[in-house]
C-alpha positions in Angstrom: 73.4 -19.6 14.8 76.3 -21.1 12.2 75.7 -18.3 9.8 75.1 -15.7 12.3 78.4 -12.8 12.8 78.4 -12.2 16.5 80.4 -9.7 18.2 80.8 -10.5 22.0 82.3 -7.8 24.3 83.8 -8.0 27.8 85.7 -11.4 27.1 88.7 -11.3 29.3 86.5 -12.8 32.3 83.1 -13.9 33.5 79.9 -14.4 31.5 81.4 -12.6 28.3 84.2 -15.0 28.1 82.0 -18.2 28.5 79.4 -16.8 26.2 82.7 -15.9 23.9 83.5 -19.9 24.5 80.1 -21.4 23.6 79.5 -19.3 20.5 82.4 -17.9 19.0 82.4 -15.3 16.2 84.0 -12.2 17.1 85.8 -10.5 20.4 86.3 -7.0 21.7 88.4 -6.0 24.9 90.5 -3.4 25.9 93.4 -5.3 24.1 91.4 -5.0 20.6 93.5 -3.1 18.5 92.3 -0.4 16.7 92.3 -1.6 13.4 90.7 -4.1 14.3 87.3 -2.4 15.8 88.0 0.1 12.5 87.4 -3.4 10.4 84.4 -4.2 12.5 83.0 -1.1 11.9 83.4 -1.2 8.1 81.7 -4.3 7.6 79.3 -4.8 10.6 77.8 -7.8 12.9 74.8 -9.2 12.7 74.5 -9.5 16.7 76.0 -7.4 19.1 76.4 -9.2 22.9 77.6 -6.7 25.5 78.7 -7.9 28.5 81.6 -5.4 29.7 81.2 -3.6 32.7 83.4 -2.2 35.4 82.6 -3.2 39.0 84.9 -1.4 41.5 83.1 -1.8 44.6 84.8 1.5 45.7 84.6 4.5 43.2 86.2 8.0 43.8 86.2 11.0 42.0 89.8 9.6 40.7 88.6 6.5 39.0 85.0 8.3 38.0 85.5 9.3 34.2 87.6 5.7 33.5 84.7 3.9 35.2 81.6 5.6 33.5 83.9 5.1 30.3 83.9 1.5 30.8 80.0 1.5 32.0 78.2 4.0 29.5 81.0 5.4 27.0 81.6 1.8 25.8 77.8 1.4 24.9 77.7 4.6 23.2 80.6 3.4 20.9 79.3 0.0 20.5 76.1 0.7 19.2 77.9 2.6 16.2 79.2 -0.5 15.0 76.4 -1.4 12.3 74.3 -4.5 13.5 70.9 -6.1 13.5 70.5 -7.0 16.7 71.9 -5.2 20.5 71.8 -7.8 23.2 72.8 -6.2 26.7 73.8 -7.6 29.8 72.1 -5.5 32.3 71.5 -6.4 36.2 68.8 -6.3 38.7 71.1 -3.7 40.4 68.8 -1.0 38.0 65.9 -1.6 40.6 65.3 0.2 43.7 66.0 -1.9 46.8 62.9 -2.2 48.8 60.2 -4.4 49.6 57.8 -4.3 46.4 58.4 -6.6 43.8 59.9 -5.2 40.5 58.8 -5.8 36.8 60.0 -5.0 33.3 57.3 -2.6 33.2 57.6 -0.5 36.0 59.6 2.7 35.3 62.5 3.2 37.7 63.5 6.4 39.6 67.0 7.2 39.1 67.2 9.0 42.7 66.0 5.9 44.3 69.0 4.0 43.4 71.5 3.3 45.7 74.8 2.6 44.0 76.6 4.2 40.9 76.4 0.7 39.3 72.6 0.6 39.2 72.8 4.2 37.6 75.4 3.6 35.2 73.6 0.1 33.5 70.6 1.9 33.9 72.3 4.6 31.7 73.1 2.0 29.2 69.9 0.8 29.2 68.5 4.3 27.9 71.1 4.8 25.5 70.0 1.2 23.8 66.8 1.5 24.0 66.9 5.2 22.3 69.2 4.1 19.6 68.8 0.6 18.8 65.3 -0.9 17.0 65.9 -4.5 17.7 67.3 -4.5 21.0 67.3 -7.2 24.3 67.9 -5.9 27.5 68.7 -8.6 30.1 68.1 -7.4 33.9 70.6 -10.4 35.5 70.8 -11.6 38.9 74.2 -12.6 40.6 75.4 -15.4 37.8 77.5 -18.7 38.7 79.5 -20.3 36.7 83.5 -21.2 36.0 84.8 -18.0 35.2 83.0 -15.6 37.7 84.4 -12.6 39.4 85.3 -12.9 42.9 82.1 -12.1 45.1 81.5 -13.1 48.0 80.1 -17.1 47.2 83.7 -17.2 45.8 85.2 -15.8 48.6 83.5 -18.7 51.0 84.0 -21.3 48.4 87.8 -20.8 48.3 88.0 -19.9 52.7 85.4 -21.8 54.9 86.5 -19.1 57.6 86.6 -15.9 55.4 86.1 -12.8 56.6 83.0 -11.1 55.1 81.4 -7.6 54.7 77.9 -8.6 55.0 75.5 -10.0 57.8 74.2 -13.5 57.9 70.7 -12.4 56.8 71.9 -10.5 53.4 69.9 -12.4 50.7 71.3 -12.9 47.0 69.1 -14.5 43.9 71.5 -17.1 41.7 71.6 -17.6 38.3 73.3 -20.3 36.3 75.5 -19.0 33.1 74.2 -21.7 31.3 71.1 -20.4 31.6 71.6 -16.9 30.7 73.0 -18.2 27.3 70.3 -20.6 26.7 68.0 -17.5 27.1 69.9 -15.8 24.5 70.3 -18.6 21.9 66.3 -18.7 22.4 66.5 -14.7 21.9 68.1 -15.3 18.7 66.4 -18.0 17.3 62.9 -16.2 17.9 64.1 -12.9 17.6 63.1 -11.3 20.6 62.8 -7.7 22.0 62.5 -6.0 25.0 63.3 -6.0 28.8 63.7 -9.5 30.6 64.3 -9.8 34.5 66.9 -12.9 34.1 66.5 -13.9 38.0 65.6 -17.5 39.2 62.2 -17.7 41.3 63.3 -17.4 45.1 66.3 -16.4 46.8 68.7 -17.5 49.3 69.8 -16.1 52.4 73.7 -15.6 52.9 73.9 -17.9 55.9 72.0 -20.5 54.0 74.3 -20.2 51.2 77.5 -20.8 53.7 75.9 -23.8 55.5 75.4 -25.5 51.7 79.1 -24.5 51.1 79.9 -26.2 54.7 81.6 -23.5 55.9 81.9 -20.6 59.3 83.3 -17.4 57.7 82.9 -14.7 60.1 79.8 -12.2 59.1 79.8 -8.9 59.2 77.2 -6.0 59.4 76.0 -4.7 56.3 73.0 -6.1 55.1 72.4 -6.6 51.2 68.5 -7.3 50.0 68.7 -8.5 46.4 64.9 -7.5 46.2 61.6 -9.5 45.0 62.2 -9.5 41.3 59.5 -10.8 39.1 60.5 -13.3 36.9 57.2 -14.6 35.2 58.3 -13.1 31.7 61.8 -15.3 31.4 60.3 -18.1 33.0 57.9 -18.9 30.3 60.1 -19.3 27.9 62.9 -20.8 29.8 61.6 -22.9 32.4 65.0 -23.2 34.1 64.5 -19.9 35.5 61.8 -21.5 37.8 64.7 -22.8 39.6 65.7 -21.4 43.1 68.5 -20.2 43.9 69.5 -23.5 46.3 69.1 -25.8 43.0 70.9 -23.1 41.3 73.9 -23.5 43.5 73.5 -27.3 43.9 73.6 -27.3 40.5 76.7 -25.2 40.2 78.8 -27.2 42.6 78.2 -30.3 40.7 80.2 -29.0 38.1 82.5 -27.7 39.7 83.2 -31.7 41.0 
């Protein structure tokens, strides 16, 4: 990993800047100048971790072009920079939300999506996996860790009595950041390829999560199903991921002590 040249993208916040903190090597954000991506280009990486992505939770025909830009331009122009290997932070999102269980396999109908964020990483996804040979396409559930995004286990973590969008029975599927990167230092080391569903083995219901977090925040009405995501493929090589989402979070808050 010493001797590796790794380019990490998406750095100002969440799982891009930890990863950015645990293995160094190079950054690239909107503030990268650019001369700088000019010099990157010109000489190359040798990995390429992608882990930008916009996430406006309301998008309008004013914000469209800057947010595919950020969502499937970016890939486009990151694959260009030469490199042996593509790792790309996908999510779970790319699945259709129903009641059957979804693998790596299965191949996913665009129209059955239902929010422009599925589409878009799913658009990424097919621009990767047309133009780069060694590639690793990680399918993540929602990730904990230090610097995460405000989401709604943030927003009852800092407000026992928050106000929230979603009913008591939405269910969510945790994932520690530490875990994601073990996954990809093992990706590295054995050099591997493909899809991986990056989701821990059962999932939590949002009421459980606020009665762990000791707190009454007032529920609303829309009701989010994270899915049944297989993840037998991850789990063999990373046992951690055998984990539920309760030991994920138990986990989680320990650090945070």
């Amino acid at each position: 990993m010493k001797n590796l040249s790794i380019l990490t993208v998406g750095t100002t916040s969440g799982i891009g800047e930890y990863i950015y903190k645990e293995l160094g090597g190079h950054s690239l954000t909107r503030a990268t100048l650019p001369e700088e991506i000019e010099e990157l280009q010109a000489r190359g990486v040798d990995i390429i971790i992608h882990c930008a992505r916009n996430r406006n939770r309301v998008v309008n025909s004013e914000i469209l072009y800057n947010y595919i830009n950020d969502n499937v331009f970016l890939t486009k122009q990151l694959i260009n920079i030469p490199h042996k290997k593509f790792i790309y932070l996908s999510s779970i999102e790319t699945y259709p939300k129903n009641s059957e269980k979804h693998f790596e396999t299965e191949v996913i109908d665009v129209d059955a999506l239902s929010t422009i964020y599925g589409i878009t990483k799913l658009m990424s996804e097919s621009i990767i996996l047309q133009f780069c040979k060694n590639h690793l396409i990680i399918r993540a559930a929602t990730l904990l860790g230090r610097e995460m995004r405000k989401n709604s286990f943030m927003q009852i973590l800092e407000n026992k009595n928050c106000s929230l969008t979603l009913s008591q029975n939405s269910t969510f599927n945790y994932v520690l950041y530490a875990d994601i990167l073990e996954f990809i230092k093992y990706s590295i080391k054995y050099d591997l390829n493909g899809i991986y569903n990056a989701a821990c083995s059962k999932n939590i219901r949002l009421s459980d999560l606020a009665e762990i977090l000791q707190a009454k925040p007032n529920f609303g009405t829309h009701t989010y199903s994270v899915g049944l995501i297989d993840n037998t493929k991850i789990a063999e090589l990373v046992p951690h991921f055998r984990r539920t989402s309760k030991e994920n979070i138990d986990l989680y808050l320990k650090e945070l002590r």
